[in-house]
PDB file of the backbone (N, CA, C, O) and the ligand in Angstrom, with CONECT records:
HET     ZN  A 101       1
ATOM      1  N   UNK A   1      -3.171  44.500 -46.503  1.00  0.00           N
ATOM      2  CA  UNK A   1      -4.054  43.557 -47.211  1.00  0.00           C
ATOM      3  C   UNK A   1      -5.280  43.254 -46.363  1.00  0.00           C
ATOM      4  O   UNK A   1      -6.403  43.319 -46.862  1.00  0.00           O
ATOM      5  N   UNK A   2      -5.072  42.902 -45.000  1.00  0.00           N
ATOM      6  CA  UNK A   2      -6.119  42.493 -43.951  1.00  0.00           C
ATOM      7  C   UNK A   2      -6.979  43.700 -43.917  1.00  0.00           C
ATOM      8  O   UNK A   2      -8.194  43.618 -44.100  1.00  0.00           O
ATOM      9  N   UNK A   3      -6.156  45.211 -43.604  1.00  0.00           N
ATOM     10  CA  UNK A   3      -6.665  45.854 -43.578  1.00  0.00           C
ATOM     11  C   UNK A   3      -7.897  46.818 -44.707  1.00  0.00           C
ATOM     12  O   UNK A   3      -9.004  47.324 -44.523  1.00  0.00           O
ATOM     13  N   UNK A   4      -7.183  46.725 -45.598  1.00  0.00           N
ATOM     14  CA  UNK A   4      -8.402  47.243 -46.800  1.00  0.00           C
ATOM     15  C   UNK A   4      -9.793  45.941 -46.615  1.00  0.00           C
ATOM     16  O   UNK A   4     -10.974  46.237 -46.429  1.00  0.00           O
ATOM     17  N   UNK A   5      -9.358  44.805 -46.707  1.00  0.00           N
ATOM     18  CA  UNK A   5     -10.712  43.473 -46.440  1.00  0.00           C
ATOM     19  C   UNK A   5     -11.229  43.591 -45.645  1.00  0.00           C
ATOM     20  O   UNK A   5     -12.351  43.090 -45.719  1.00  0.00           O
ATOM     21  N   UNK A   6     -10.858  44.347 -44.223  1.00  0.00           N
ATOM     22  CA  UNK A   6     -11.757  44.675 -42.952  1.00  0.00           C
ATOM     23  C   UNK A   6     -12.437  45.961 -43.275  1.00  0.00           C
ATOM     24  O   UNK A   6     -13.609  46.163 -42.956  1.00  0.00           O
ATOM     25  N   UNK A   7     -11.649  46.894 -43.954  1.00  0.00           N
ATOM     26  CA  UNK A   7     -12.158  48.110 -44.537  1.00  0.00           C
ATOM     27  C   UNK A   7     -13.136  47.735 -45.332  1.00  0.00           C
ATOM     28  O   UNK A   7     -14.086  48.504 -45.187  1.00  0.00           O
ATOM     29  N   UNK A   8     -13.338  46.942 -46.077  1.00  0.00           N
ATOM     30  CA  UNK A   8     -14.177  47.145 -47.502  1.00  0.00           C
ATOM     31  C   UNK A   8     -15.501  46.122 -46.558  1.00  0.00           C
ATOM     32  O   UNK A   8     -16.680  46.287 -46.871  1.00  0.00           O
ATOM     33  N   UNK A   9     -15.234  45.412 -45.766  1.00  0.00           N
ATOM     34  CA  UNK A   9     -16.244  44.516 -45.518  1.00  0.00           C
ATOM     35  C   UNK A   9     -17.288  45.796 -43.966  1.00  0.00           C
ATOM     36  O   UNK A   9     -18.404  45.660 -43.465  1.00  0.00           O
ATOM     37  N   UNK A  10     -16.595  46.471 -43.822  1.00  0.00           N
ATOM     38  CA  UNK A  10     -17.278  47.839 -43.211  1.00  0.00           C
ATOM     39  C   UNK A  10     -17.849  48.940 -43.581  1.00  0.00           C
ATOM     40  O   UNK A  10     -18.568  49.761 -43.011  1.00  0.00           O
ATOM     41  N   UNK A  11     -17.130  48.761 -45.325  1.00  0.00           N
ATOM     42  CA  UNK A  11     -17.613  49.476 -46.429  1.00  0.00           C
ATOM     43  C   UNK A  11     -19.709  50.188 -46.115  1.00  0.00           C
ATOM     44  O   UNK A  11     -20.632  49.602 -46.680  1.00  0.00           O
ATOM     45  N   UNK A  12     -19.921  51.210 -45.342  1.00  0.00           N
ATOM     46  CA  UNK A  12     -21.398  51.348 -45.353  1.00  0.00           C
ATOM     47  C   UNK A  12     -22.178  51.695 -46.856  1.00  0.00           C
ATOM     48  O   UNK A  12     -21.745  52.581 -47.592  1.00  0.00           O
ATOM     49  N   UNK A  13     -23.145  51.035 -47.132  1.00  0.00           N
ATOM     50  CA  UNK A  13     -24.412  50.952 -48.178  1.00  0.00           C
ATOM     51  C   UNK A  13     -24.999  51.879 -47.422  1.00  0.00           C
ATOM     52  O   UNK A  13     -24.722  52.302 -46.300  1.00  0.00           O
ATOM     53  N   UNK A  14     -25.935  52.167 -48.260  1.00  0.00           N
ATOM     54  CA  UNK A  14     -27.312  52.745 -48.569  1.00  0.00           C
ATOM     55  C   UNK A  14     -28.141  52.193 -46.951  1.00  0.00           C
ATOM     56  O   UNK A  14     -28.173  51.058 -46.476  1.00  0.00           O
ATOM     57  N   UNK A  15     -28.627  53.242 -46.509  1.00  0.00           N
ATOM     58  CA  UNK A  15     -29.153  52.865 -45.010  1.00  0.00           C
ATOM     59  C   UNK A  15     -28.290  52.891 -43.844  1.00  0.00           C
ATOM     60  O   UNK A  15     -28.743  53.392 -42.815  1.00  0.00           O
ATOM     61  N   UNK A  16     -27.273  52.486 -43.855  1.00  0.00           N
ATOM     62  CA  UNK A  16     -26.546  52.306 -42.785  1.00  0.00           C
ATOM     63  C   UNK A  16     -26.458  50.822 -42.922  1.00  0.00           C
ATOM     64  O   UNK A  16     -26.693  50.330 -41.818  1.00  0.00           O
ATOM     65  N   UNK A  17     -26.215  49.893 -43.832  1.00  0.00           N
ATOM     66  CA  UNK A  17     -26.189  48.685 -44.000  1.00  0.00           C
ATOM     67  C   UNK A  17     -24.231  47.987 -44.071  1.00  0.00           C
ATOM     68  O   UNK A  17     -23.739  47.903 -45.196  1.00  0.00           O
ATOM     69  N   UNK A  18     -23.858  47.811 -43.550  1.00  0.00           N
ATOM     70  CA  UNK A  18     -22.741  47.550 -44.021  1.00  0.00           C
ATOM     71  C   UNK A  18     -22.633  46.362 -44.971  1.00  0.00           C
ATOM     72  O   UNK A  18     -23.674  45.761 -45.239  1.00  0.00           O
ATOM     73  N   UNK A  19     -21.303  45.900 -45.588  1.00  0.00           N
ATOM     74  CA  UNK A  19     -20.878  44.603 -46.525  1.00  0.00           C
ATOM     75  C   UNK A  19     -21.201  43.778 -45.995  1.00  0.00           C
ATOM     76  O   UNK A  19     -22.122  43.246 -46.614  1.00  0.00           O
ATOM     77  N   UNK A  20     -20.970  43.266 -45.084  1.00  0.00           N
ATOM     78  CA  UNK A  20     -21.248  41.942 -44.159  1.00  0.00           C
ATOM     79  C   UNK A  20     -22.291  41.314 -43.984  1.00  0.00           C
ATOM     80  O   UNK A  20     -22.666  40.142 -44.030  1.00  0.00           O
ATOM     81  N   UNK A  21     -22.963  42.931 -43.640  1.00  0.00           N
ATOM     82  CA  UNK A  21     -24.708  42.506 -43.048  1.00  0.00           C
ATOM     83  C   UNK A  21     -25.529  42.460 -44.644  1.00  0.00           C
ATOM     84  O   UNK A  21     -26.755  42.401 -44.738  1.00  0.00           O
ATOM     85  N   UNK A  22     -24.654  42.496 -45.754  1.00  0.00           N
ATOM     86  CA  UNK A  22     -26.160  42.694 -46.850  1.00  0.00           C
ATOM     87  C   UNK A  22     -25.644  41.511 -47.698  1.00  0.00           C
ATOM     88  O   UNK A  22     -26.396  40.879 -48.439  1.00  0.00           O
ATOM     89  N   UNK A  23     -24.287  41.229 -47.554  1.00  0.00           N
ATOM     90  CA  UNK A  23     -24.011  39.459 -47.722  1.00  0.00           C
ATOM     91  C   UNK A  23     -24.523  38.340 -47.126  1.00  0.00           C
ATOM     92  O   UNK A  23     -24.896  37.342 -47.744  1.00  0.00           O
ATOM     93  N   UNK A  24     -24.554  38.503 -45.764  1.00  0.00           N
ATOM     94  CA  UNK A  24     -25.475  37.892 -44.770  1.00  0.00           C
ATOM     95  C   UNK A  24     -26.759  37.190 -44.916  1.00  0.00           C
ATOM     96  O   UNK A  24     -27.183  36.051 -44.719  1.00  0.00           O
ATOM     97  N   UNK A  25     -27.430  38.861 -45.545  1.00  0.00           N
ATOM     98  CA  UNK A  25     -28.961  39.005 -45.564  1.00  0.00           C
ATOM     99  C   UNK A  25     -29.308  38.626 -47.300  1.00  0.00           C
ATOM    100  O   UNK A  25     -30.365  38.627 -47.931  1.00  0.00           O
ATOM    101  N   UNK A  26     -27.804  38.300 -47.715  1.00  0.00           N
ATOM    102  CA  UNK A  26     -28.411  37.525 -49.224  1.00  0.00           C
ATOM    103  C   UNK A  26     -28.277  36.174 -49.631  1.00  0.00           C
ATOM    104  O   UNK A  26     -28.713  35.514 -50.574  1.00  0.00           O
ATOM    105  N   UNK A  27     -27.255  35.856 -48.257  1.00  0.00           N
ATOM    106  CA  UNK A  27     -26.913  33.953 -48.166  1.00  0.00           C
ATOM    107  C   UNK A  27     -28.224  33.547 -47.394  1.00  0.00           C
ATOM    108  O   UNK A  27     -28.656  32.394 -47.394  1.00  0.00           O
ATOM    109  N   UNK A  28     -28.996  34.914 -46.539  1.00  0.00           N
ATOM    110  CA  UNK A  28     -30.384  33.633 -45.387  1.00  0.00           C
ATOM    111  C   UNK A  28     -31.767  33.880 -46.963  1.00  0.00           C
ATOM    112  O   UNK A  28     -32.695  33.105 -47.196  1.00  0.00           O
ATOM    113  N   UNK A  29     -31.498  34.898 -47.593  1.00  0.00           N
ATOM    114  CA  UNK A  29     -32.294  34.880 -48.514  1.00  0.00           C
ATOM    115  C   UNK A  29     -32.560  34.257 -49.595  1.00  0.00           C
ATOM    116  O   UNK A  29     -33.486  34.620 -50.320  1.00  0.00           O
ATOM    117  N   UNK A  30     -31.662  33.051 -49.917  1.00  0.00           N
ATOM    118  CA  UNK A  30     -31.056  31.914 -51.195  1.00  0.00           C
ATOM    119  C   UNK A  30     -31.429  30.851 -50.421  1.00  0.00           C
ATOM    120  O   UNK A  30     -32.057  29.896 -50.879  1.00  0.00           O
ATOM    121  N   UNK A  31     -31.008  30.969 -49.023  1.00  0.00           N
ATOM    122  CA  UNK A  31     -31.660  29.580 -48.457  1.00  0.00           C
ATOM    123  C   UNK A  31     -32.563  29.646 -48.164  1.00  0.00           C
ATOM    124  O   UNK A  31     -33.151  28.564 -48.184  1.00  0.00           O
ATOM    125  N   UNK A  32     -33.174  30.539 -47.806  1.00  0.00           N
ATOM    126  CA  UNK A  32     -34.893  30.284 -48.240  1.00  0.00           C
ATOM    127  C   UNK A  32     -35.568  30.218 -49.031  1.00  0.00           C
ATOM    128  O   UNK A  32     -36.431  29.361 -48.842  1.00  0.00           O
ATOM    129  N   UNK A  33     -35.645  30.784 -50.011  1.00  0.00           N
ATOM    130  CA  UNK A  33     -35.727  30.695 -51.813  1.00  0.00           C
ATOM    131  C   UNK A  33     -35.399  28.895 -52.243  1.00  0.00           C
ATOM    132  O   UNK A  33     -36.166  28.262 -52.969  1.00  0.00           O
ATOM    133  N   UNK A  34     -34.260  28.359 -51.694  1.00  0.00           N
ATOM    134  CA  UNK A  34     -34.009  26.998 -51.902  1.00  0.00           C
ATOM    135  C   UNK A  34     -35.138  26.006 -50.889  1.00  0.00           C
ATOM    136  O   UNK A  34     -35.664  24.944 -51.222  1.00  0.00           O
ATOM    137  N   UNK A  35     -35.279  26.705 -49.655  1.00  0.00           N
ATOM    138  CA  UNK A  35     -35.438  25.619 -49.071  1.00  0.00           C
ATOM    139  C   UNK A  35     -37.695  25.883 -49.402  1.00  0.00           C
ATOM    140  O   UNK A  35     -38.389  24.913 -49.099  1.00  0.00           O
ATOM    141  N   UNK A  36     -38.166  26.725 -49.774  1.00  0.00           N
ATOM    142  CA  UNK A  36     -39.483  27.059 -50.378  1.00  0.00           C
ATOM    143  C   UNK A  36     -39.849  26.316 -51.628  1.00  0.00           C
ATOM    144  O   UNK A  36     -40.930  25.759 -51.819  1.00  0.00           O
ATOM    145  N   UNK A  37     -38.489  26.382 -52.745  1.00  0.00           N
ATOM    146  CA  UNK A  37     -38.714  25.631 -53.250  1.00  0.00           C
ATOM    147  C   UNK A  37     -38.567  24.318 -53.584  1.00  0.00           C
ATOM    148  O   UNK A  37     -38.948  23.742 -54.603  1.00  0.00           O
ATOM    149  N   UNK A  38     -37.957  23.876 -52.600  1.00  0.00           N
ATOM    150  CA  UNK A  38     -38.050  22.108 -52.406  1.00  0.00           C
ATOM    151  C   UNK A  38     -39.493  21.846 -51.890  1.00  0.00           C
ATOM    152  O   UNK A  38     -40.065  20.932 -52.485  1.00  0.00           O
ATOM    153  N   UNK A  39     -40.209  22.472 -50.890  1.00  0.00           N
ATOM    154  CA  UNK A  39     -41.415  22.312 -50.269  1.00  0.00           C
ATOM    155  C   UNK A  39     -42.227  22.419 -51.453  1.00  0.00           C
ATOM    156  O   UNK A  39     -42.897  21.392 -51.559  1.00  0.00           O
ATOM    157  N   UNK A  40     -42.483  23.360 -52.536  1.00  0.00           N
ATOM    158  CA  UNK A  40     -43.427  23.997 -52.846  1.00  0.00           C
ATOM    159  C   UNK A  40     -43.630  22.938 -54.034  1.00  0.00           C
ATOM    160  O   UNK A  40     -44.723  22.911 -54.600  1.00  0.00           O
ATOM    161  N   UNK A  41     -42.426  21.913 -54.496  1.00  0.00           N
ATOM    162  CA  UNK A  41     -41.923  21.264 -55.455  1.00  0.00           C
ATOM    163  C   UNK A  41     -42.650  20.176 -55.344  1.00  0.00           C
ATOM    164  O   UNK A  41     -43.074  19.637 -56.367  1.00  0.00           O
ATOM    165  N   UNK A  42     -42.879  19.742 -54.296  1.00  0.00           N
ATOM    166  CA  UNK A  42     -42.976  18.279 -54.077  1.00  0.00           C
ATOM    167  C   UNK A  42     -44.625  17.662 -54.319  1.00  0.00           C
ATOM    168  O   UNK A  42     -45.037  16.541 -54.619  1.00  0.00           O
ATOM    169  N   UNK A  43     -45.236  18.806 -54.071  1.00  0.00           N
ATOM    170  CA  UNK A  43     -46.909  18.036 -53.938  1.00  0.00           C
ATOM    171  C   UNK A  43     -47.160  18.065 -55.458  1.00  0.00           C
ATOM    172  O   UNK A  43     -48.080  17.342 -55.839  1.00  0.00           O
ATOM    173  N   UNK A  44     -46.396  18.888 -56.538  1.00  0.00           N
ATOM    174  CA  UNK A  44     -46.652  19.247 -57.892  1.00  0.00           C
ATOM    175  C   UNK A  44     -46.545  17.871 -58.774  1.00  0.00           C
ATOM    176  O   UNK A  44     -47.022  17.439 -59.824  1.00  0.00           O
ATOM    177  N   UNK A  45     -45.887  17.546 -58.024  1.00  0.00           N
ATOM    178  CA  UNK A  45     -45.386  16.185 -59.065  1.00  0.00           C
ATOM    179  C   UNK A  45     -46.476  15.052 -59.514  1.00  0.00           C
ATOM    180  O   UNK A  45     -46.496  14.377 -60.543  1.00  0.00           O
ATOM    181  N   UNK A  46     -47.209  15.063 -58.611  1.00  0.00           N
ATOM    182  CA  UNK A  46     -48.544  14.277 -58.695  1.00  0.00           C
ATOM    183  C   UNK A  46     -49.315  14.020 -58.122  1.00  0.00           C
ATOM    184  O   UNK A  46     -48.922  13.259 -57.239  1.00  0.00           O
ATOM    185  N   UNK A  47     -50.900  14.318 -58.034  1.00  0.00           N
ATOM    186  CA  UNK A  47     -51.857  14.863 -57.278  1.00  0.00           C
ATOM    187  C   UNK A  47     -51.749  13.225 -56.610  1.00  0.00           C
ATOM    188  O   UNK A  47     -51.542  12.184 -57.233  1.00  0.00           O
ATOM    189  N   UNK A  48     -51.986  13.427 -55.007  1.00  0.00           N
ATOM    190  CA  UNK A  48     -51.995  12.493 -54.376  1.00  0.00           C
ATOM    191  C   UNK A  48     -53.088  11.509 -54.534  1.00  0.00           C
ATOM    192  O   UNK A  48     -52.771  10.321 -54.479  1.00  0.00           O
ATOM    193  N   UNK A  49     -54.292  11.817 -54.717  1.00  0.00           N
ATOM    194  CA  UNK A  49     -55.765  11.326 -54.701  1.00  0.00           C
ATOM    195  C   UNK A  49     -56.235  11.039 -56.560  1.00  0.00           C
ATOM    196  O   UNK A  49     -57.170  10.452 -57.104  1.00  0.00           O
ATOM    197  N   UNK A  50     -55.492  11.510 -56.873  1.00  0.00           N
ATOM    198  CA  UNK A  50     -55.444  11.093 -58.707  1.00  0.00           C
ATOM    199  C   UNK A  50     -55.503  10.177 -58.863  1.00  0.00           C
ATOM    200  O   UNK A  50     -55.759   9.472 -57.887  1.00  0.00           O
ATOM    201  N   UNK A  51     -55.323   9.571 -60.109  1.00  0.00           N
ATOM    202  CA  UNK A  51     -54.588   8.289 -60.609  1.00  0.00           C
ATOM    203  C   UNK A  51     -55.039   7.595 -61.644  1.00  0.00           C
ATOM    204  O   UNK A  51     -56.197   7.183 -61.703  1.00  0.00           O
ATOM    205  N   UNK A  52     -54.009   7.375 -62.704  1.00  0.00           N
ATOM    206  CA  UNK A  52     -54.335   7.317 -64.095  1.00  0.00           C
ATOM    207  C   UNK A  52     -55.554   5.239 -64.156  1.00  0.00           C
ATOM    208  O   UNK A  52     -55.038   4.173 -63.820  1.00  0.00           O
ATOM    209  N   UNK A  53     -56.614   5.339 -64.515  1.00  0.00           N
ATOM    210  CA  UNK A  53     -56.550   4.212 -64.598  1.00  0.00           C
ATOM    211  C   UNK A  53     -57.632   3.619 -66.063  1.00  0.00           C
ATOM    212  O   UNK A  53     -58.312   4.228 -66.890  1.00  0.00           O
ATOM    213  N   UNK A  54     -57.383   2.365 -65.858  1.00  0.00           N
ATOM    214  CA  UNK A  54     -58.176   1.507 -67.009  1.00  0.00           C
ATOM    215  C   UNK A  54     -59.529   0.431 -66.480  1.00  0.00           C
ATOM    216  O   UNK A  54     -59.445  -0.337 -65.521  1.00  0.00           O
ATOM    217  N   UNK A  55     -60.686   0.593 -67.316  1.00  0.00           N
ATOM    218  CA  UNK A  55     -61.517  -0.258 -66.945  1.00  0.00           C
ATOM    219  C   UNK A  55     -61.852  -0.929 -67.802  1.00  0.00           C
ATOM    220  O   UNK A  55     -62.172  -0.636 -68.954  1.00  0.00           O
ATOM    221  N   UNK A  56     -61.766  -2.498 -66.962  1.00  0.00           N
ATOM    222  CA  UNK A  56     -61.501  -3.698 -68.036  1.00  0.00           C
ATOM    223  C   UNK A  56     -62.946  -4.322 -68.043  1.00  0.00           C
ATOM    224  O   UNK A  56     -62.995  -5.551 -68.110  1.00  0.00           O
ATOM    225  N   UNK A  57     -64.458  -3.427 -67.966  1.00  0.00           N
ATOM    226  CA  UNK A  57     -65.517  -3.891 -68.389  1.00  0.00           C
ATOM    227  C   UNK A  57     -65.870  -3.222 -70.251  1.00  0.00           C
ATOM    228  O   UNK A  57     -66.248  -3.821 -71.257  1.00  0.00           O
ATOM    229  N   UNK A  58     -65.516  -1.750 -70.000  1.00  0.00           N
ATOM    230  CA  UNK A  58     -65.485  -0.848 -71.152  1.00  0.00           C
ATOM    231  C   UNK A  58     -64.216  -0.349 -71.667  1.00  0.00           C
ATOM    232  O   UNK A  58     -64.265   0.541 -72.516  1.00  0.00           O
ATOM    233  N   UNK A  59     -63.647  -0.572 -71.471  1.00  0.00           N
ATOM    234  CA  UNK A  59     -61.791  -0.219 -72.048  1.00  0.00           C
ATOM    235  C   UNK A  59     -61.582   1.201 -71.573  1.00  0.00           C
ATOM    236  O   UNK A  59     -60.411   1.550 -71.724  1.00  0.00           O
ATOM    237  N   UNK A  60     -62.661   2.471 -70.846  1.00  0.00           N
ATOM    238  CA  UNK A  60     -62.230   3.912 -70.171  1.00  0.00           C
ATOM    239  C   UNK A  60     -61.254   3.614 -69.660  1.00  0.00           C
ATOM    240  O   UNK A  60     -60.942   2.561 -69.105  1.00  0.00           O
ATOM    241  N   UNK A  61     -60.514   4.860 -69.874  1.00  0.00           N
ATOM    242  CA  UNK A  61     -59.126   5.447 -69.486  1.00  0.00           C
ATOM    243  C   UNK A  61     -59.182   6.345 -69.192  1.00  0.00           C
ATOM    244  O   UNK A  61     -60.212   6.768 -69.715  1.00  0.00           O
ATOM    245  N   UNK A  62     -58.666   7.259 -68.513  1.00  0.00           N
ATOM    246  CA  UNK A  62     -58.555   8.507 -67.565  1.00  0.00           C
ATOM    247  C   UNK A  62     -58.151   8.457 -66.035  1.00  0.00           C
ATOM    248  O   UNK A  62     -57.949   7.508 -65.278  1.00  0.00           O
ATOM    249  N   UNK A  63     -58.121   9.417 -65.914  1.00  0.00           N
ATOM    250  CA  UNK A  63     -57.563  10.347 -64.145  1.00  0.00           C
ATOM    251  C   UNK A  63     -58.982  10.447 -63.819  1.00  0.00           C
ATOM    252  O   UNK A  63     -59.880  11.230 -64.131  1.00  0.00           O
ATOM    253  N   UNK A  64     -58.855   8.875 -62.725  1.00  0.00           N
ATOM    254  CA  UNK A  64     -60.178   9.342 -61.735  1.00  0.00           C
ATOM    255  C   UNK A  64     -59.430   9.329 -60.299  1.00  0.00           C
ATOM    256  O   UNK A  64     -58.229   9.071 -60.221  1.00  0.00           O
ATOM    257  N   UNK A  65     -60.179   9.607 -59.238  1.00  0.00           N
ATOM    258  CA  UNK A  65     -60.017   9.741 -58.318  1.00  0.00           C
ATOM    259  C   UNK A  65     -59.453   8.599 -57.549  1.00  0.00           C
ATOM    260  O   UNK A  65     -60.113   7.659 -57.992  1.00  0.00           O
ATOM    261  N   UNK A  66     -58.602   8.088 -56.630  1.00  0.00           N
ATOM    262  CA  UNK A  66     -58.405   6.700 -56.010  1.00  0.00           C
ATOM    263  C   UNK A  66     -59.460   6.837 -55.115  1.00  0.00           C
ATOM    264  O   UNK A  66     -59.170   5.862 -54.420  1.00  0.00           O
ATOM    265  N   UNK A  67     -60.502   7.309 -54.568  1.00  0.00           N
ATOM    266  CA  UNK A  67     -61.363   6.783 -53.813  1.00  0.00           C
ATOM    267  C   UNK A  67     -62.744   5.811 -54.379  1.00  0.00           C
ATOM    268  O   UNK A  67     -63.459   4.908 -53.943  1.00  0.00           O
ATOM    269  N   UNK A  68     -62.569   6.781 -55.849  1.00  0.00           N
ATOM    270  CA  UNK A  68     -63.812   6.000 -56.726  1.00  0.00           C
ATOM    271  C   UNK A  68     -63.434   5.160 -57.135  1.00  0.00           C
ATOM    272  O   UNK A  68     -62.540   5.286 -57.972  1.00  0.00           O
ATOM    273  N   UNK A  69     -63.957   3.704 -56.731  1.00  0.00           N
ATOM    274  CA  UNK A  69     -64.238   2.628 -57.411  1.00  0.00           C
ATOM    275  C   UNK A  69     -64.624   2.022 -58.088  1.00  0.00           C
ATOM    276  O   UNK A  69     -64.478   0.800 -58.137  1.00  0.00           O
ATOM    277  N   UNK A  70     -65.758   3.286 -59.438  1.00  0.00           N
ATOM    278  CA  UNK A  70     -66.276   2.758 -60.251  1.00  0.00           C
ATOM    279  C   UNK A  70     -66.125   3.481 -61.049  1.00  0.00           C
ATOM    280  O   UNK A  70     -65.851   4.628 -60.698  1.00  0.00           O
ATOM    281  N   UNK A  71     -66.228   3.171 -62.524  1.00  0.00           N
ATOM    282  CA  UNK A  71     -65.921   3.416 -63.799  1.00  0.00           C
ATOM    283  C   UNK A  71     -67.058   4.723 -63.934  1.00  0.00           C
ATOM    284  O   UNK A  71     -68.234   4.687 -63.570  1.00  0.00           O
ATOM    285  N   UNK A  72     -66.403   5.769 -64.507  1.00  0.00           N
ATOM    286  CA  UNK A  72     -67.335   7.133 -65.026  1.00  0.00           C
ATOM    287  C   UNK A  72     -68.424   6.762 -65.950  1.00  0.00           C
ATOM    288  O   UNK A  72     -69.570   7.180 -66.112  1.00  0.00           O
ATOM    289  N   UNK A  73     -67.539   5.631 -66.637  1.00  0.00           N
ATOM    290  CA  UNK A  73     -68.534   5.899 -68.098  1.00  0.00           C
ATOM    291  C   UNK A  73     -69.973   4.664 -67.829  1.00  0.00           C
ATOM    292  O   UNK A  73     -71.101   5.139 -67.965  1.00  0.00           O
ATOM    293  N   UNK A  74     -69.881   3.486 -67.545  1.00  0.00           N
ATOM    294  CA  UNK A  74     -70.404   2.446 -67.519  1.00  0.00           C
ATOM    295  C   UNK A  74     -70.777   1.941 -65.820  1.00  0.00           C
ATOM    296  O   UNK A  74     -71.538   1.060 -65.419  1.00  0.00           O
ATOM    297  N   UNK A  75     -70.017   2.772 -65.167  1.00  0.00           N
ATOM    298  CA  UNK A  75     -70.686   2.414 -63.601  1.00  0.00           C
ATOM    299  C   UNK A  75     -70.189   0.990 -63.376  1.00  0.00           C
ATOM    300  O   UNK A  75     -70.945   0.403 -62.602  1.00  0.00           O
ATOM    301  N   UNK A  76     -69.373   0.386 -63.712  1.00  0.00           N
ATOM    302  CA  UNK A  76     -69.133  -0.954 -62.958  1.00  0.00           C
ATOM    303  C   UNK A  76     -67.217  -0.777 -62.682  1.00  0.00           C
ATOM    304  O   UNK A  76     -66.190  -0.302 -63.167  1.00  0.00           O
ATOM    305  N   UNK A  77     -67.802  -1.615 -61.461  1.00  0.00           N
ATOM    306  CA  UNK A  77     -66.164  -1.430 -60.745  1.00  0.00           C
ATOM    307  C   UNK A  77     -64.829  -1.581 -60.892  1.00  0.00           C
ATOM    308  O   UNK A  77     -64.388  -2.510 -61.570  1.00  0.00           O
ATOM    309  N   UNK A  78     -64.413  -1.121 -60.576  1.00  0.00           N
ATOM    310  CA  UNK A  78     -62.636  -0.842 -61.526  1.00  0.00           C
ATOM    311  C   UNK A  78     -61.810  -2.394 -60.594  1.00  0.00           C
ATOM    312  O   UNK A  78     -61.732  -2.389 -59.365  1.00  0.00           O
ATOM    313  N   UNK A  79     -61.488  -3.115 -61.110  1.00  0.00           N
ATOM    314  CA  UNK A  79     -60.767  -4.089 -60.324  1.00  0.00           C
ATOM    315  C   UNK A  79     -59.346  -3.828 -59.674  1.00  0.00           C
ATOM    316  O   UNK A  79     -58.543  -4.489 -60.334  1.00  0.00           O
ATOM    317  N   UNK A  80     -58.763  -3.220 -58.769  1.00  0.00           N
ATOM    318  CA  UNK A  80     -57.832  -3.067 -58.253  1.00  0.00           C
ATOM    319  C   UNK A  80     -56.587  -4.038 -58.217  1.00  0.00           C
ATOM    320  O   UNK A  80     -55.580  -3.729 -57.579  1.00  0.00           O
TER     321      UNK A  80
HETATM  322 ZN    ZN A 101     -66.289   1.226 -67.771  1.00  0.00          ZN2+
END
């Protein structure tokens, strides 16, 4: 029993690759795939410098920038 599982896990692939080494090389390849897409995930969710807002001189609404402080449409300042 041990022996065919040591056999089969010596089993050589294509290249000179054995079972072991192309199981190996497909568990570091999932965790990177996982761990890329946690990184790649995170800035998507919502632009940092965005931000939905309302101006209570003209009633505009939209995604302006958080650095701008003043209204697109009418030029007077967004009250924070
Ligand atoms: Zn306005």
């Amino acid at each position: 029993m041990m022996d065919s599982l040591t056999h089969l896990l010596h089993y050589p692939l294509y290249g000179g690759v054995v079972v072991w080494q192309a199981a190996a090389g497909v568990i570091v390849l999932l965790g990177t795939l996982k761990l890329l897409r946690r990184v790649l995930r995170r800035p998507a969710r919502e632009h940092p410098f965005m931000g939905a807002r309302t101006c209570p001189a003209c009633g505009w609404r939209g995604q302006v920038s958080r650095f701008n402080e003043v209204c697109p449409r009418c030029a007077r300042p967004f009250t924070a």
